[in-house]
PDB file of N, CA, C and O in Angstrom:
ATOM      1  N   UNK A   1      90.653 117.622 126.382  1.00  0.00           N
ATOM      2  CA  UNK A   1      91.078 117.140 125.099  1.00  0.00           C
ATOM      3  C   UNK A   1      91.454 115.656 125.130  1.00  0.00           C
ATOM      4  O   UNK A   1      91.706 114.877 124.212  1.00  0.00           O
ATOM      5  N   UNK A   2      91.410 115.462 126.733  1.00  0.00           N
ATOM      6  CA  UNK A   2      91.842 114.003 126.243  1.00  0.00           C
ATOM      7  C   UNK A   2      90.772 112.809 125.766  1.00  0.00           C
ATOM      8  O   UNK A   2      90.999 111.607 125.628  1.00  0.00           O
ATOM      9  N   UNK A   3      89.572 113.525 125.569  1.00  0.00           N
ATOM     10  CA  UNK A   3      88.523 112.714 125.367  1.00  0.00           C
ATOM     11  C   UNK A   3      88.885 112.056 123.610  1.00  0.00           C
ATOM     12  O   UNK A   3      89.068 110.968 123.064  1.00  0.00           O
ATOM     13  N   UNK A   4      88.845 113.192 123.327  1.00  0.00           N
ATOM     14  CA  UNK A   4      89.267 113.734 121.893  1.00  0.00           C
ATOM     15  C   UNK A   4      90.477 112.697 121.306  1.00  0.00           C
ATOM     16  O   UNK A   4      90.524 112.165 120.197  1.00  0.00           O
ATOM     17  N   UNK A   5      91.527 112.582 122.535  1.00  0.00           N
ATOM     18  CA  UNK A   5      92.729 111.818 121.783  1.00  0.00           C
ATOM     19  C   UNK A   5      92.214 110.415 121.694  1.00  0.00           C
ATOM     20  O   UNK A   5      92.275 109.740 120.666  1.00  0.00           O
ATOM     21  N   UNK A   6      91.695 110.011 122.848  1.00  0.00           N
ATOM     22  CA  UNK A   6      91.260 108.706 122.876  1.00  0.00           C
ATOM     23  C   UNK A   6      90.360 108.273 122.092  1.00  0.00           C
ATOM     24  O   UNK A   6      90.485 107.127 121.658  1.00  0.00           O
ATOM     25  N   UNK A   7      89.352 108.984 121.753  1.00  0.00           N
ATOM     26  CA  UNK A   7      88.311 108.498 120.843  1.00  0.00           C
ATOM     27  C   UNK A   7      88.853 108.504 119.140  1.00  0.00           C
ATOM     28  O   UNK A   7      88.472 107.876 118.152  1.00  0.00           O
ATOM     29  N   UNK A   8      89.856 109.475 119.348  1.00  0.00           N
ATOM     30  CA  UNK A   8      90.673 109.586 117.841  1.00  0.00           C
ATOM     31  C   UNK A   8      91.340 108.158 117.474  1.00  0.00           C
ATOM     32  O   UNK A   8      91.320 107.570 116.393  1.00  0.00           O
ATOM     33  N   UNK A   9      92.039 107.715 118.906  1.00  0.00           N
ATOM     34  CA  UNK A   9      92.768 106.591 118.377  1.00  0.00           C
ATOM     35  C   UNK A   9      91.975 104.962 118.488  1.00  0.00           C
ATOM     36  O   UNK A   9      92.440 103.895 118.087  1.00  0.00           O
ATOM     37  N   UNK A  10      90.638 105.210 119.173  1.00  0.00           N
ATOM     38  CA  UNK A  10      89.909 104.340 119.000  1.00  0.00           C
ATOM     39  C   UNK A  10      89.523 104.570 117.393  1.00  0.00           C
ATOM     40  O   UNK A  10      89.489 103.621 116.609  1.00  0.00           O
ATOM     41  N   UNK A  11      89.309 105.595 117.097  1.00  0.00           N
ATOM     42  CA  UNK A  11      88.794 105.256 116.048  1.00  0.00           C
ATOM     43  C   UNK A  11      89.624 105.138 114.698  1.00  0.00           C
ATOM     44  O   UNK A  11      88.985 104.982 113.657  1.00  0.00           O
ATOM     45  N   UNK A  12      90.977 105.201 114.656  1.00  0.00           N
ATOM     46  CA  UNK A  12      92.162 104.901 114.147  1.00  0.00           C
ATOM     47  C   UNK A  12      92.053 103.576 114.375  1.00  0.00           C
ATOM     48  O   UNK A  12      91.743 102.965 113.352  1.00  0.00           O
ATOM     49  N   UNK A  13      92.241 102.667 115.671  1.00  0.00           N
ATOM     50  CA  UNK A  13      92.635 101.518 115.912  1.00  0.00           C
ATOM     51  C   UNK A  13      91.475 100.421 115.111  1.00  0.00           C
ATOM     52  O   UNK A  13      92.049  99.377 114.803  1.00  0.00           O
ATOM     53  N   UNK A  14      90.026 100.430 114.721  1.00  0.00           N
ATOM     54  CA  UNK A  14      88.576 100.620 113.847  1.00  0.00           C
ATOM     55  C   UNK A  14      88.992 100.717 112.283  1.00  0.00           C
ATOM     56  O   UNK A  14      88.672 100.029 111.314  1.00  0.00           O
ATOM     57  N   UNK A  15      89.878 101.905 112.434  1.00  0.00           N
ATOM     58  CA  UNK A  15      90.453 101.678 110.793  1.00  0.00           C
ATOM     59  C   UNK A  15      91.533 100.845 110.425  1.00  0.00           C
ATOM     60  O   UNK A  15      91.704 100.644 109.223  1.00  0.00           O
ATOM     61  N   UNK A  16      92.257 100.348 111.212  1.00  0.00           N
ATOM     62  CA  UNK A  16      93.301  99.384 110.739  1.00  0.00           C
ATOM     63  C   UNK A  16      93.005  98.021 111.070  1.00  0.00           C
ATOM     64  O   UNK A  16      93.821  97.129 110.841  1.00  0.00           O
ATOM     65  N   UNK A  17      91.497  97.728 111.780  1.00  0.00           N
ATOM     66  CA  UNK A  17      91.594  96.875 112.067  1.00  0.00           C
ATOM     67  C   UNK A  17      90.480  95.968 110.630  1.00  0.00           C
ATOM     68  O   UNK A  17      90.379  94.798 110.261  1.00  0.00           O
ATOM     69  N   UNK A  18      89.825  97.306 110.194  1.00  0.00           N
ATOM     70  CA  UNK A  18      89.346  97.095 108.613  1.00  0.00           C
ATOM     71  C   UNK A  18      90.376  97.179 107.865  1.00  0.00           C
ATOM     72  O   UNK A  18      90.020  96.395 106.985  1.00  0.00           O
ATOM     73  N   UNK A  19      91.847  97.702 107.402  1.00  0.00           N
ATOM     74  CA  UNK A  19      92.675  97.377 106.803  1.00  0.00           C
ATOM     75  C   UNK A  19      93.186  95.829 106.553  1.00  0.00           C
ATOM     76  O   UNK A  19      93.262  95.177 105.511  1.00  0.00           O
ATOM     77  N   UNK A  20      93.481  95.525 107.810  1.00  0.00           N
ATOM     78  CA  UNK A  20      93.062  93.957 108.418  1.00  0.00           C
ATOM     79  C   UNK A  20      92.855  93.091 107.857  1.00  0.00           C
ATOM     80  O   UNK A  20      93.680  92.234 107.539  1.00  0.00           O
ATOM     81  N   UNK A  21      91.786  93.104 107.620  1.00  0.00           N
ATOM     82  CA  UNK A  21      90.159  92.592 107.305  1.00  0.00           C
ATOM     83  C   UNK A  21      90.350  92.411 105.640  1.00  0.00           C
ATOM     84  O   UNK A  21      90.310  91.459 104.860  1.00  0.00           O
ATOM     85  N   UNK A  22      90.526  93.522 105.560  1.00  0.00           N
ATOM     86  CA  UNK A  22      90.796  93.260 103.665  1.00  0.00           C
ATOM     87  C   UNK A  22      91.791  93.148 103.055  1.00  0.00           C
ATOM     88  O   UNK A  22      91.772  93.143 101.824  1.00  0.00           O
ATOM     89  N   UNK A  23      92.885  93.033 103.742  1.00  0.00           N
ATOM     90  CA  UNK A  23      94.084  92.248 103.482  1.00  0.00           C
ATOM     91  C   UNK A  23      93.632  90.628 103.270  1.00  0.00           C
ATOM     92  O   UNK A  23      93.749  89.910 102.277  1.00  0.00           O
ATOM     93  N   UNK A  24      92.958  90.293 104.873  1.00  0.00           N
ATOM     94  CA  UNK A  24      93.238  88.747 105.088  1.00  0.00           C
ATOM     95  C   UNK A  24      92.242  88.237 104.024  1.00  0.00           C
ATOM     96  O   UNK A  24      92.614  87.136 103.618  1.00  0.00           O
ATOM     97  N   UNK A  25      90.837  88.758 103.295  1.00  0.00           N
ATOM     98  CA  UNK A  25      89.831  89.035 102.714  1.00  0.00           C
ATOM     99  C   UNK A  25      90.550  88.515 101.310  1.00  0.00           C
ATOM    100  O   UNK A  25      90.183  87.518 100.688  1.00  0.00           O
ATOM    101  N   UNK A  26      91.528  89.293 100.977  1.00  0.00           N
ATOM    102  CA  UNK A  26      92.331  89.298  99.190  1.00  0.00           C
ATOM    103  C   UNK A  26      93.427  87.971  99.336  1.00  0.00           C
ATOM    104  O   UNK A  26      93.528  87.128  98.445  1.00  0.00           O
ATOM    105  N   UNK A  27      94.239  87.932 100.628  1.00  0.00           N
ATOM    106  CA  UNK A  27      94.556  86.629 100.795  1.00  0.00           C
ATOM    107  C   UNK A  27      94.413  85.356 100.542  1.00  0.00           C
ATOM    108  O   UNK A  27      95.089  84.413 100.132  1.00  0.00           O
ATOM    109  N   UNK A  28      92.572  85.749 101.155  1.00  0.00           N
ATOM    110  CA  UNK A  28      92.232  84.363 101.346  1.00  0.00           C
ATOM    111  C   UNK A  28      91.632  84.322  99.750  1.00  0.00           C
ATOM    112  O   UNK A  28      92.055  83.375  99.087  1.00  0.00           O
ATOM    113  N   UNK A  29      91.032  84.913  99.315  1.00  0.00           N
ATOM    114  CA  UNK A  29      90.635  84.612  97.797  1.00  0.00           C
ATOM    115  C   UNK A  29      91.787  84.299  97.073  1.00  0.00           C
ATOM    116  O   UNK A  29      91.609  83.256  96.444  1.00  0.00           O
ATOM    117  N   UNK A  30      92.982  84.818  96.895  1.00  0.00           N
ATOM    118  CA  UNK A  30      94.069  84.045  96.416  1.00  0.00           C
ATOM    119  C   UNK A  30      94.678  82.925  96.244  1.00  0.00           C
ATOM    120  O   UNK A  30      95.178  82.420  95.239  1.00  0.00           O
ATOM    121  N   UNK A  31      94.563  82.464  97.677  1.00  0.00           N
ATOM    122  CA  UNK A  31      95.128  81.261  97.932  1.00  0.00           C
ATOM    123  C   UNK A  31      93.680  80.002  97.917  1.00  0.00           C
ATOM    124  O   UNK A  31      93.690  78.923  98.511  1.00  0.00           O
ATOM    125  N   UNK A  32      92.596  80.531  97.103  1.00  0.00           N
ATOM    126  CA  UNK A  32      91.475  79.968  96.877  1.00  0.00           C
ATOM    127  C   UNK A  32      91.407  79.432  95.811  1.00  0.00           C
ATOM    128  O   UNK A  32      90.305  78.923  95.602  1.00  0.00           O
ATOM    129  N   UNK A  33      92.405  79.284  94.730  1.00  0.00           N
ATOM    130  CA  UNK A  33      92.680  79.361  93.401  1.00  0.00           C
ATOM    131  C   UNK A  33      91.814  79.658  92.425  1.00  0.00           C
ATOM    132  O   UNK A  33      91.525  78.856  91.537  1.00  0.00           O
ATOM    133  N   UNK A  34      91.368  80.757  92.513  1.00  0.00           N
ATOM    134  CA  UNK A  34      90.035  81.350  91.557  1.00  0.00           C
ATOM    135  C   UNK A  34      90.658  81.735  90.398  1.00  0.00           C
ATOM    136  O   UNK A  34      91.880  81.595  90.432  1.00  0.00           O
ATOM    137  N   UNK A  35      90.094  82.279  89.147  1.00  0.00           N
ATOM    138  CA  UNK A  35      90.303  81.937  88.342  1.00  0.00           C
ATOM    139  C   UNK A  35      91.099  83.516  88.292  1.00  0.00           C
ATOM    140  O   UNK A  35      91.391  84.119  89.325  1.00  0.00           O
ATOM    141  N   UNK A  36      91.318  83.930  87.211  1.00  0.00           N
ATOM    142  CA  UNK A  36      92.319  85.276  86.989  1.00  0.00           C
ATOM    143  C   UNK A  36      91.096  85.955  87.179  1.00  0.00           C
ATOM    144  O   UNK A  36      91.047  86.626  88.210  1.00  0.00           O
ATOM    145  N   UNK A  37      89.941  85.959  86.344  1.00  0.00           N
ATOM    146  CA  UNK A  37      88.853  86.621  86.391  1.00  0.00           C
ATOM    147  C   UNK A  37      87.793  86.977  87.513  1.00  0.00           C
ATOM    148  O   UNK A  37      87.355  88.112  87.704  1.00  0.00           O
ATOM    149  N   UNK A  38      87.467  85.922  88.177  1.00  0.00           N
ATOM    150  CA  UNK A  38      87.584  85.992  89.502  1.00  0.00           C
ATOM    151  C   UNK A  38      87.930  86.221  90.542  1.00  0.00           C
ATOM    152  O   UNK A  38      87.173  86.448  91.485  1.00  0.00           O
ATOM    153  N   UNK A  39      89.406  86.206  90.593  1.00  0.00           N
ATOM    154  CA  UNK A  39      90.326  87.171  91.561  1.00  0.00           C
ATOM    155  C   UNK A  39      90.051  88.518  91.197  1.00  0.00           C
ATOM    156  O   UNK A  39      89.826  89.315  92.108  1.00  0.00           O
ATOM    157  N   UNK A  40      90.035  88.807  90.307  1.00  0.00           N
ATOM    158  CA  UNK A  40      89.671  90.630  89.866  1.00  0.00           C
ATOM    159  C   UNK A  40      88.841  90.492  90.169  1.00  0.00           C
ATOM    160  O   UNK A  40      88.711  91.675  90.486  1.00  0.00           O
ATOM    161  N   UNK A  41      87.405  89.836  90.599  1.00  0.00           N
ATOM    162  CA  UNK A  41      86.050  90.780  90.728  1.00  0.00           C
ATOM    163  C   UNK A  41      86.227  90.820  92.371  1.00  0.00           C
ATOM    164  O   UNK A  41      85.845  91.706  93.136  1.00  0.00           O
ATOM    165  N   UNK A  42      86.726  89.936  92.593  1.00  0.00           N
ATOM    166  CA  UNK A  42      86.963  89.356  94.239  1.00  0.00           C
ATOM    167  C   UNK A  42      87.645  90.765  94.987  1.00  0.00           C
ATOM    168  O   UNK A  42      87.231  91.504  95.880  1.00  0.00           O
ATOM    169  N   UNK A  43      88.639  90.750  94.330  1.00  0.00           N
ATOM    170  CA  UNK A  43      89.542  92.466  94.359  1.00  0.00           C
ATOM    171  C   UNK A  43      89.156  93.431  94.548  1.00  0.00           C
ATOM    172  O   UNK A  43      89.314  94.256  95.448  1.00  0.00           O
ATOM    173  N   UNK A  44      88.330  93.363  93.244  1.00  0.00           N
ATOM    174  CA  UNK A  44      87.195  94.856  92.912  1.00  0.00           C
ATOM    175  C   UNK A  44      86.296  95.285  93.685  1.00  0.00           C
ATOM    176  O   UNK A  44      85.961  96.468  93.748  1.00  0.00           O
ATOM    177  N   UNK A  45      85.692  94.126  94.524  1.00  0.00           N
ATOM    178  CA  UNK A  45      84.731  94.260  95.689  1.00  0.00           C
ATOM    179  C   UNK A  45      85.458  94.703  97.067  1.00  0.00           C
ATOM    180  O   UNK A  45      84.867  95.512  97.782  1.00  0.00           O
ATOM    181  N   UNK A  46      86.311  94.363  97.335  1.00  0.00           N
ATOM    182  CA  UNK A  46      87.312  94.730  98.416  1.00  0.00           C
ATOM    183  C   UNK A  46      87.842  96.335  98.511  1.00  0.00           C
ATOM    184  O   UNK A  46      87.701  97.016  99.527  1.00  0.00           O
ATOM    185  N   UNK A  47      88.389  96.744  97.441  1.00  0.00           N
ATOM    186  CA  UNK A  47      88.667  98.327  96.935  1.00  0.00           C
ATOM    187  C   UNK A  47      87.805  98.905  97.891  1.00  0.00           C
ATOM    188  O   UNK A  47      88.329  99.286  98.937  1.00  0.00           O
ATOM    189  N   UNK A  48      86.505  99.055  97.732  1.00  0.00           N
ATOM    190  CA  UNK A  48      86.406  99.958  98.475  1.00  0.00           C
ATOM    191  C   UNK A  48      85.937 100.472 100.018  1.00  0.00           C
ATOM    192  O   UNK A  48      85.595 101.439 100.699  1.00  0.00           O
ATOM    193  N   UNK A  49      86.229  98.900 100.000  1.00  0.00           N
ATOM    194  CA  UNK A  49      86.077  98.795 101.848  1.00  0.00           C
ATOM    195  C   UNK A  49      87.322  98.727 102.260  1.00  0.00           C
ATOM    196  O   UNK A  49      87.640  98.289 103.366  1.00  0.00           O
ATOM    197  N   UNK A  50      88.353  99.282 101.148  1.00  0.00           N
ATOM    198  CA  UNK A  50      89.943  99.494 101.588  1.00  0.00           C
ATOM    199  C   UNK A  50      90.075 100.590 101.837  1.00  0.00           C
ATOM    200  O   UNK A  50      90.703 100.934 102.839  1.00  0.00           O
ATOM    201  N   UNK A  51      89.487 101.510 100.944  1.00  0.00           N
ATOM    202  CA  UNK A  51      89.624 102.803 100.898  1.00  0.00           C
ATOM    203  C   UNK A  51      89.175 103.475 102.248  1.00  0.00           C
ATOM    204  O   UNK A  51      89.837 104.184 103.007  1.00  0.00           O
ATOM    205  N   UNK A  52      87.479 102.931 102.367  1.00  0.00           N
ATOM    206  CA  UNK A  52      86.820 103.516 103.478  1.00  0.00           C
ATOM    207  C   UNK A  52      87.300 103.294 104.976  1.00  0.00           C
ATOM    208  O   UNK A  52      86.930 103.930 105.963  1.00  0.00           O
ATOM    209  N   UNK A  53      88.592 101.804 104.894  1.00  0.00           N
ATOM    210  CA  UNK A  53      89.303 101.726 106.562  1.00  0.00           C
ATOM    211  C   UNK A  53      90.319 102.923 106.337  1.00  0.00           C
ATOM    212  O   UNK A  53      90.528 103.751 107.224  1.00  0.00           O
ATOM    213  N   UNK A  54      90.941 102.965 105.089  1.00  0.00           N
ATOM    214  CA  UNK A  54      91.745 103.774 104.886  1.00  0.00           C
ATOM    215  C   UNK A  54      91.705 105.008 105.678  1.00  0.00           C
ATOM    216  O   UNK A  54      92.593 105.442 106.411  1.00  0.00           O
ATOM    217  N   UNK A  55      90.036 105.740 105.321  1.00  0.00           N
ATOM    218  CA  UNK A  55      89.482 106.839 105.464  1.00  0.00           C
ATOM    219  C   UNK A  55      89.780 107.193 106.746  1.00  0.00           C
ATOM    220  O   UNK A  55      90.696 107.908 107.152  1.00  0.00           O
ATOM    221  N   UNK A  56      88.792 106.542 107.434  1.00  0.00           N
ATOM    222  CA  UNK A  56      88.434 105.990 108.945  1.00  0.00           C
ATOM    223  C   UNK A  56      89.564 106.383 110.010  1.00  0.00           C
ATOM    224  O   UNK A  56      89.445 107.083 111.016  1.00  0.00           O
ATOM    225  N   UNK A  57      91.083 105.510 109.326  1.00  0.00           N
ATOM    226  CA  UNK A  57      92.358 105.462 110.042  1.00  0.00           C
ATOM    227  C   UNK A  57      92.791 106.918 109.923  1.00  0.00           C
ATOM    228  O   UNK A  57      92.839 107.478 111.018  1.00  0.00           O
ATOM    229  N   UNK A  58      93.010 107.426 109.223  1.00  0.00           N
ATOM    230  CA  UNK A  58      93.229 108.810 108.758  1.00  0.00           C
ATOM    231  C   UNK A  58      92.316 109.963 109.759  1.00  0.00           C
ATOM    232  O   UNK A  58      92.644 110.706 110.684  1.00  0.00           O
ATOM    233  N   UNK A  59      91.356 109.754 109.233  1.00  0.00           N
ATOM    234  CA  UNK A  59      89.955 111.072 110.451  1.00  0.00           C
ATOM    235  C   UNK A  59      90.802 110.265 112.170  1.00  0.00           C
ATOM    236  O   UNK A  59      91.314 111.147 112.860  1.00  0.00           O
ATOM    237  N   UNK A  60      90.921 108.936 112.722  1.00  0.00           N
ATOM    238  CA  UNK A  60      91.618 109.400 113.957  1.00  0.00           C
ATOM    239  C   UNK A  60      92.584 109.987 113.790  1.00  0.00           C
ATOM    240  O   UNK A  60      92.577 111.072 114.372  1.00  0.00           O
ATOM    241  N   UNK A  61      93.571 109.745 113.170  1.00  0.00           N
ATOM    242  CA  UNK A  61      94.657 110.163 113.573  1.00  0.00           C
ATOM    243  C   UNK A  61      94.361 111.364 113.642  1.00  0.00           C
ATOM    244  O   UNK A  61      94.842 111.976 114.596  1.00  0.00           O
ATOM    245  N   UNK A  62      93.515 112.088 112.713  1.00  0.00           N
ATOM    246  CA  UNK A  62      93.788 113.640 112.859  1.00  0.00           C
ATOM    247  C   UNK A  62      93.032 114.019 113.943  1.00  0.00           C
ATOM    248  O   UNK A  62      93.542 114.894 114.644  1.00  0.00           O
ATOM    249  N   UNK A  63      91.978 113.608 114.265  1.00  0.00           N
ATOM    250  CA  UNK A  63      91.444 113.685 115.414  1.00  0.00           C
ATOM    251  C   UNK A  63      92.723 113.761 116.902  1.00  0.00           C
ATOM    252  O   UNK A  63      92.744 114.629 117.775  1.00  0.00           O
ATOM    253  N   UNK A  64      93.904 112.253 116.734  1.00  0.00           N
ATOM    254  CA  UNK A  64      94.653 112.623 117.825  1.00  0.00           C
ATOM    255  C   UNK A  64      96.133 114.134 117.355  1.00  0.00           C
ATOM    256  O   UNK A  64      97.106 114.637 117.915  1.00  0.00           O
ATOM    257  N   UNK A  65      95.678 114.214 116.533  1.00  0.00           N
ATOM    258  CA  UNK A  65      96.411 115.499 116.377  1.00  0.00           C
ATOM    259  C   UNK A  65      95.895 116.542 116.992  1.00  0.00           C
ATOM    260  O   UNK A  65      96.430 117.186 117.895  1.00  0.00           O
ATOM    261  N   UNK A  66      94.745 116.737 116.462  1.00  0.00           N
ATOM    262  CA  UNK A  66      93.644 118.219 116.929  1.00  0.00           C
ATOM    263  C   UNK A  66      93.574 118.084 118.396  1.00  0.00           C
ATOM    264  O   UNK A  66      93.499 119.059 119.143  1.00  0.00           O
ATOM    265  N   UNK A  67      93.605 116.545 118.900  1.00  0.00           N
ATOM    266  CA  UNK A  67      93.780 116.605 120.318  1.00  0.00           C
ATOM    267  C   UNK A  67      95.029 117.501 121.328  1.00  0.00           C
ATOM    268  O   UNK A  67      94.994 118.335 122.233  1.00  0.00           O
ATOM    269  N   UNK A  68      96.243 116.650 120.441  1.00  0.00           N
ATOM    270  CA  UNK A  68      96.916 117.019 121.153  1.00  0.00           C
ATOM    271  C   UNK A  68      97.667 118.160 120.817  1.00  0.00           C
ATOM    272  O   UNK A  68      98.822 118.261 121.231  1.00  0.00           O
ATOM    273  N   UNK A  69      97.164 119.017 120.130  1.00  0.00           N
ATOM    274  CA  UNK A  69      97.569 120.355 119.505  1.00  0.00           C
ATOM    275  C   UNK A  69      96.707 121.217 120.354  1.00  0.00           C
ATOM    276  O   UNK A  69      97.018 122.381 120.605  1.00  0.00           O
ATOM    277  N   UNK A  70      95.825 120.756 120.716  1.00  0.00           N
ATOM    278  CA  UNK A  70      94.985 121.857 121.282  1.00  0.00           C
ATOM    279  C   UNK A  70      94.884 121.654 123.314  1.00  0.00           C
ATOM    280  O   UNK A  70      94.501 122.417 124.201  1.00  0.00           O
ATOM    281  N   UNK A  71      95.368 120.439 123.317  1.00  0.00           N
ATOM    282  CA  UNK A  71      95.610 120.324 124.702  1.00  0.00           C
ATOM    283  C   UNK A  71      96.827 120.515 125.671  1.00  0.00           C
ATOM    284  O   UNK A  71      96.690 120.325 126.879  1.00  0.00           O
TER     285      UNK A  71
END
């Protein structure tokens, strides 16, 4: 099982490191001074490559759960 934990938290560590990513992503368009309208589409495009690190971070962790529940 310990294959299991490790690859869980690799692949946890993959999702936050896309959390990351689209933090520094909405940041940097901010401090870009775009227009109101522009910051929303800028935003809008980001959503859902937030969601999907979101996802990502979530399936390891449970992955290091199932690991270590079962080992």
């Amino acid at each position: 099982m310990d294959i299991l934990i490790w690859t869980g938290a690799f692949i946890s560590l993959l999702g936050l490191v896309g959390l990351l990513w689209c933090i520094y992503k909405v940041w940097q368009a901010r401090k870009s001074g775009l227009s109101d309208e522009a910051l929303r589409d800028a935003v809008r495009k980001i959503v859902p490559l937030n969601t999907g690190a979101l996802f990502v971070s979530v399936i390891g962790l449970m992955m290091v759960i199932v690991g270590i529940m079962l080992g």
